[in-house]
C-alpha positions in Angstrom: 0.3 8.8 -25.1 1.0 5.5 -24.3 1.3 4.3 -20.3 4.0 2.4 -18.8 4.5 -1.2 -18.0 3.6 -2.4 -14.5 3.2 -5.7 -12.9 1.6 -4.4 -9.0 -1.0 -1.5 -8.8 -3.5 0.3 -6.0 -6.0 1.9 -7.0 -7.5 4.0 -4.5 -11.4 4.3 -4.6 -13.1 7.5 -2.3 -16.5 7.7 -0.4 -17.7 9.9 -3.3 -17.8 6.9 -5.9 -18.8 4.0 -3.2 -21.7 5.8 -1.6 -22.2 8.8 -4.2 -25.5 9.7 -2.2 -23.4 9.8 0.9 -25.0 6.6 2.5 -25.3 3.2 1.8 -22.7 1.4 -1.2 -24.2 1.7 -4.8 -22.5 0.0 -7.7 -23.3 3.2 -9.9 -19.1 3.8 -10.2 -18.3 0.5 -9.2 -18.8 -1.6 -12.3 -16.3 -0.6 -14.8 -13.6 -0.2 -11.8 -14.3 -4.0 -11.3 -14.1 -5.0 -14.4 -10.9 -3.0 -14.6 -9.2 -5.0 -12.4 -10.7 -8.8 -13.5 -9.2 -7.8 -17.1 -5.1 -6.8 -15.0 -5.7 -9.7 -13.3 -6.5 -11.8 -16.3 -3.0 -10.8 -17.7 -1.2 -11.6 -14.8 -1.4 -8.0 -13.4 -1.9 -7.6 -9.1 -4.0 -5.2 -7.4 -4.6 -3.8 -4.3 -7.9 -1.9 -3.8 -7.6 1.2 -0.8 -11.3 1.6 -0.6 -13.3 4.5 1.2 -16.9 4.1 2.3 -17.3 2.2 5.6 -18.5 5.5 7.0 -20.7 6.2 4.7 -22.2 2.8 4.1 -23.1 2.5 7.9 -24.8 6.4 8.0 -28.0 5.1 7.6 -28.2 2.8 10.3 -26.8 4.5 12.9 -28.8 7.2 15.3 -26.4 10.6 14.6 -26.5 14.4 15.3 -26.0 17.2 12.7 -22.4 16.5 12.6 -21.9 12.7 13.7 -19.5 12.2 17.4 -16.8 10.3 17.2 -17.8 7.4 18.8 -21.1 7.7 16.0 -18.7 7.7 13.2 -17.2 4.8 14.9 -20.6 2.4 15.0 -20.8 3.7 11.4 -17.5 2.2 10.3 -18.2 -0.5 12.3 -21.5 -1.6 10.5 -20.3 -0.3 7.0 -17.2 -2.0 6.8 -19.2 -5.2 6.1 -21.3 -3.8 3.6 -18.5 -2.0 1.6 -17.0 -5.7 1.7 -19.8 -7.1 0.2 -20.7 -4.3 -2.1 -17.2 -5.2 -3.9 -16.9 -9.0 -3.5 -20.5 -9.3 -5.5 -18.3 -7.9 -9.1 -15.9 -10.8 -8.6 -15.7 -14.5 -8.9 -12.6 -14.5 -7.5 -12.2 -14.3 -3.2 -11.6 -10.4 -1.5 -9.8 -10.3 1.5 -10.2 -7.3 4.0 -7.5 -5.7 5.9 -8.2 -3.1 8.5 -5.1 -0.3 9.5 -4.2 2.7 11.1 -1.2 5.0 10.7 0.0 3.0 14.3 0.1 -0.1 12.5 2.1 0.9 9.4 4.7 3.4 12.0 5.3 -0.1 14.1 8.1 -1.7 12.4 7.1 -5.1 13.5 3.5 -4.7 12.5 4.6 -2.9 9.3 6.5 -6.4 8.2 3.5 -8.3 9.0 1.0 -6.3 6.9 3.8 -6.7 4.1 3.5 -10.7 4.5 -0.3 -10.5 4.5 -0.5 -8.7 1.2 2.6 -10.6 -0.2 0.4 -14.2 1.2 -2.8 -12.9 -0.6 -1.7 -11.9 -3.6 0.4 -15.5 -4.1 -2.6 -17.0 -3.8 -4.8 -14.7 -6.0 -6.8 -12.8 -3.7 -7.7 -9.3 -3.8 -6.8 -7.6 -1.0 -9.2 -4.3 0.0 -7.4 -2.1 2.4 -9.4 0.3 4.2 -8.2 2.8 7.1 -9.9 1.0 10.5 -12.0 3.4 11.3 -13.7 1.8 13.9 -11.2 1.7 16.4 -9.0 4.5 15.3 -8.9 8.3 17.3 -7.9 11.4 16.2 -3.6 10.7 16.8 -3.6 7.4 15.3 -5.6 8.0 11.8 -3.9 8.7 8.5 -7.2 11.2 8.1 -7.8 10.2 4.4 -7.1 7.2 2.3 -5.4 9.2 -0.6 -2.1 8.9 1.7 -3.2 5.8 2.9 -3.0 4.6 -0.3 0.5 6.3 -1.0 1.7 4.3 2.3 0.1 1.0 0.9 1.8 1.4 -2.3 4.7 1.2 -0.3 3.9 -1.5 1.5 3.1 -3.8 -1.1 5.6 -2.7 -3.2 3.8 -1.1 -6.0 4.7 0.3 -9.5 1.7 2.1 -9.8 -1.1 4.0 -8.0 -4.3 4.8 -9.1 -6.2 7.5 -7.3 -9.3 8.0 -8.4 -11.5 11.5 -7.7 -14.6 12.7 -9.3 -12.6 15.1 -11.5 -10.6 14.7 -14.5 -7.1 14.8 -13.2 -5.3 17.9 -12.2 -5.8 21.3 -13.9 -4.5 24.9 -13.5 -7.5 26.0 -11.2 -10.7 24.7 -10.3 -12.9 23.6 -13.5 -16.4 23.8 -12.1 -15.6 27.1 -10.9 -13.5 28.6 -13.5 -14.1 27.7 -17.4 -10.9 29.3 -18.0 -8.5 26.0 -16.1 -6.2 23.8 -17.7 -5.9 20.1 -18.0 -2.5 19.3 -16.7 -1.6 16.3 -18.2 1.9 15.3 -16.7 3.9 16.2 -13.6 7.4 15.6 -13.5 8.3 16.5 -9.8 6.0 17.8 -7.2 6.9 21.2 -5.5 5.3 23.9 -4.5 3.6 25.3 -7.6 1.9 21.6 -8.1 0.7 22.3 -4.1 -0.9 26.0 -5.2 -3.1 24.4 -7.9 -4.9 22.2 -5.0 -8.0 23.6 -3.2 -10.0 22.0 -0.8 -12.7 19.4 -1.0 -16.0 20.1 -2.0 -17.6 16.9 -1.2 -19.3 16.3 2.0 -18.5 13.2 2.7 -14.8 13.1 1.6 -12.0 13.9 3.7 -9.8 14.4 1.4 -9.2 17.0 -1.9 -7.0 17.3 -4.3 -4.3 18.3 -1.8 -4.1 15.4 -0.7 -4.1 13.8 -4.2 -0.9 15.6 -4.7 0.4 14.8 -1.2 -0.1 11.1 -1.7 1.2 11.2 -5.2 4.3 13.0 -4.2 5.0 10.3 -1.1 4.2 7.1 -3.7 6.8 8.7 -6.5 9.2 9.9 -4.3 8.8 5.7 -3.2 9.4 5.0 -6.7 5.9 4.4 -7.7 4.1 5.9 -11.0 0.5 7.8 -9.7 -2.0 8.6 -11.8 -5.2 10.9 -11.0 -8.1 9.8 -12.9 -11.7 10.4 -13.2 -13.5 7.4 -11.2 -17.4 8.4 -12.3 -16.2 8.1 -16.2 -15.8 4.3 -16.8 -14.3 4.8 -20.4 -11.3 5.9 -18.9 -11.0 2.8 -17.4 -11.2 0.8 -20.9 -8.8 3.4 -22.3 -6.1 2.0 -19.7 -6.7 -1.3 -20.7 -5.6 -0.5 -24.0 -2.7 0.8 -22.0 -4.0 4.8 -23.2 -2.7 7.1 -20.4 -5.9 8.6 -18.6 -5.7 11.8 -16.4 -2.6 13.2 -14.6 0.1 10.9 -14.6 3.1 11.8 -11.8 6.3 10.5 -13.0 8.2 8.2 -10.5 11.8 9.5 -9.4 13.4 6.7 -9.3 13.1 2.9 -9.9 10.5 1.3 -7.0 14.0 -1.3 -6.7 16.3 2.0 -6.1 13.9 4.0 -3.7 13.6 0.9 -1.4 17.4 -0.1 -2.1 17.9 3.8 -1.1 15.4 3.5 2.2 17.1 0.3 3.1 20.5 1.3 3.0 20.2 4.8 4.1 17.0 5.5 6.1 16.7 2.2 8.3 19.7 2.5 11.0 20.9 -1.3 11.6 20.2 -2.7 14.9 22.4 -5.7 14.7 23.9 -8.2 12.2 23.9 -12.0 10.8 26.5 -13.8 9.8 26.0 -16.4 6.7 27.8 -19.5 6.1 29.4 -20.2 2.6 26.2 -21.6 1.2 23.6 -18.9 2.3 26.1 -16.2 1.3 26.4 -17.4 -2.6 22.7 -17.9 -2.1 21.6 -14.3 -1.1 24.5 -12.8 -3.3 24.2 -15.3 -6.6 21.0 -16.4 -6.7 18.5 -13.6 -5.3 17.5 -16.1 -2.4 16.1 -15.0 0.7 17.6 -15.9 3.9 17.3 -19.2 6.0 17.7 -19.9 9.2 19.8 -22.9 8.3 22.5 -20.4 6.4 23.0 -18.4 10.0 26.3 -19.1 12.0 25.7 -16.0 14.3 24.0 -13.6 15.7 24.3 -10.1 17.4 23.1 -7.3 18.3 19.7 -6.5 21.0 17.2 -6.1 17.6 13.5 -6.8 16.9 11.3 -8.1 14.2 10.7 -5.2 11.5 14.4 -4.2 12.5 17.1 -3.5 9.9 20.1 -5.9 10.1 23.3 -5.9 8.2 24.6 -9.3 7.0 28.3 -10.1 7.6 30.4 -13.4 5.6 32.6 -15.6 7.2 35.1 -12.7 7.5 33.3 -9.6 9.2 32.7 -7.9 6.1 28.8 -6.5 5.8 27.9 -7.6 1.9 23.9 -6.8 2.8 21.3 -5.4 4.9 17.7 -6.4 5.5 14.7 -6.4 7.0 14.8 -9.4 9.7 11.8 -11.4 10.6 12.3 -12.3 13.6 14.1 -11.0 17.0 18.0 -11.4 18.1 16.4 -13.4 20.6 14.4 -15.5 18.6 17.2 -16.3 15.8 19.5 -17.4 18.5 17.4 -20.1 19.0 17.0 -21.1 15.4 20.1 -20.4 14.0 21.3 -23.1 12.1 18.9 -24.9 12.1 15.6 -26.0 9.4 12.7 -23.3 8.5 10.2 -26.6 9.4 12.2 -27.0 12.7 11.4 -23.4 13.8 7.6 -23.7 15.3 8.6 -27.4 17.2 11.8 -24.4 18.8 9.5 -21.3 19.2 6.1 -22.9 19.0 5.2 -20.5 16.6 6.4 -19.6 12.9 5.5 -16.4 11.4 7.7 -16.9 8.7 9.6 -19.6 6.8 12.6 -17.2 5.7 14.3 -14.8 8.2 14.8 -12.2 5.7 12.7 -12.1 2.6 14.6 -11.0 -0.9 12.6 -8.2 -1.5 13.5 -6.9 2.2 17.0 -7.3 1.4 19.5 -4.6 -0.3 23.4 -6.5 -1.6 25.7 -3.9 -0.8 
């Protein structure tokens, strides 16, 4: 069966393939995962890597009891985040960038829209961003707890079509394979519900955190988000050469709706608006005609007590709303600059973290 058409992926790599003995990185898995993703990016495909294995990598050098404290895990990521970056950037010959998060980060609306800009930045400039769950500084409350749903999240974030999770089993199947000889290889999922949820067990593997529950968890959060998810088998490089030839390899969720309608659908009805813009004549043919972001120079006014990462609705010259977005910058911030050039903005503020107030794929016409 043939796979779909995407243009943005993450794949999602585990502990299990980086540091298969459960310390230090190996390459063992790594290779035909790397050259994977040099053959997307060779026709004009992005990719974001969600990679596990800081932990793991730093095991060895770090003093630990039976079962590792907190603060030893920490000192682990903390050393093994550097080595997990290095264990992937020696596949490329392009540049890797790292970016460190925790669930705080991606709940904060503001730091939420600044994640989105970084990945946006790096991938405009053909670099491979490698996400990883900071595990170095993050407790108990604050951690996403496994990097399957991490991943689902990122997808999100950078504003995926597809997510790749791999595991160290074929896909998803009626019952446990190395246990019962008797399971079935379940090749496509339509909707996940509760009988998907009673085929997951726990994890075997010592290091991982996460099984294939929360496979099915983080596949049911990406295609609820619009985003096509496919479990594969991440210690079997053919199936990686099968998806180049576009073959579909293990359990492929189907998406439930377009990623342009999910986020169209979150934008309009899940973000409450804290304020509003109004456009002159020439940014409102812009955002409406040509699929233009928003200026400051288009803005006449501004109201409303709202913060960056804050949904705003954008009003014409008569009152009428005709879009809503995700602003960039504060109601404070953009009465200072309204009206005026994006290069004027840092001589106003003394600071620019962005040339457009609203970006077009932050923006829903209504």
């Amino acid at each position: 069966m043939g796979l779909f058409n995407w243009h943005r992926a993450v794949i999602k790599v585990g502990s299990a393939l980086i540091a298969p003995q459960g310390k230090d990185c190996t390459g063992q898995f790594l290779l035909p995962i790397a050259r994977y993703i040099s053959e997307c990016r060779q026709q004009g495909k992005e990719i974001v890597i969600v990679s596990s294995g800081s932990v793991a990598a730093g095991r060895s050098l770090i003093n630990h009891s039976e079962v590792p404290s907190i603060a030893e895990k920490q000192a682990m990521a903390a050393v093994g985040q550097t080595r997990m970056m290095a264990n992937w950037a020696r596949f490329f010959d392009f540049p890797c960038a790292q970016i460190l998060i925790t669930h705080d980060d991606l709940a904060d609306r503001r730091r939420y829209v600044n994640i989105k800009n970084t990945i946006r930045e790096l991938l405009n400039n053909g670099i491979l961003p490698i996400v990883n769950e900071n595990d170095s500084v993050a407790t108990q409350e604050i951690k996403v707890g496994d990097n399957d749903n991490l991943a689902a999240m990122v997808s999100q974030v950078a504003d995926a079509d597809l997510l790749v999770i791999c595991s160290d089993i074929d896909g998803l199947y009626t019952a446990d394979p190395r246990s019962n000889p008797n399971a079935e290889f379940i090749e496509t999922v339509d909707l996940v519900d509760e009988s998907i949820y009673a085929l997951a067990g726990g994890t075997t593997n010592k290091i991982a955190t996460g099984g294939m529950r929360t496979k099915i968890e983080a596949a049911e959060k990406a295609t609820f988000n619009g985003v096509h998810t496919l479990i594969v088998n991440g210690r079997k490089g053919q199936v990686f050469d099968k998806l180049l030839q576009n073959e579909q390899q293990g359990t492929w969720f189907k998406r439930q709706a377009t990623p342009k309608k999910a986020r169209k659908h979150w934008l309009q009805y899940t973000l409450k608006s804290q304020g509003s813009i109004t456009l002159d004549k020439g940014a409102e043919n812009a955002v409406l005609n040509k699929g233009a972001s928003l200026l400051s120079i288009g803005i006449t006014q501004v109201q409303g007590a709202f913060q960056k990462g804050d949904a705003v609705n954008l009003l014409d010259q008569k009152g009428q709303v005709i879009a809503k977005g995700i602003s960039q910058y504060s109601q404070l911030e953009l009465t200072k600059i309204q009206g005026k050039q994006s290069q004027q903005i840092v001589d106003i503020l003394g600071y620019c973290p962005s040339d457009v107030i609203i970006h077009r794929d932050d923006l829903v016409i209504l």
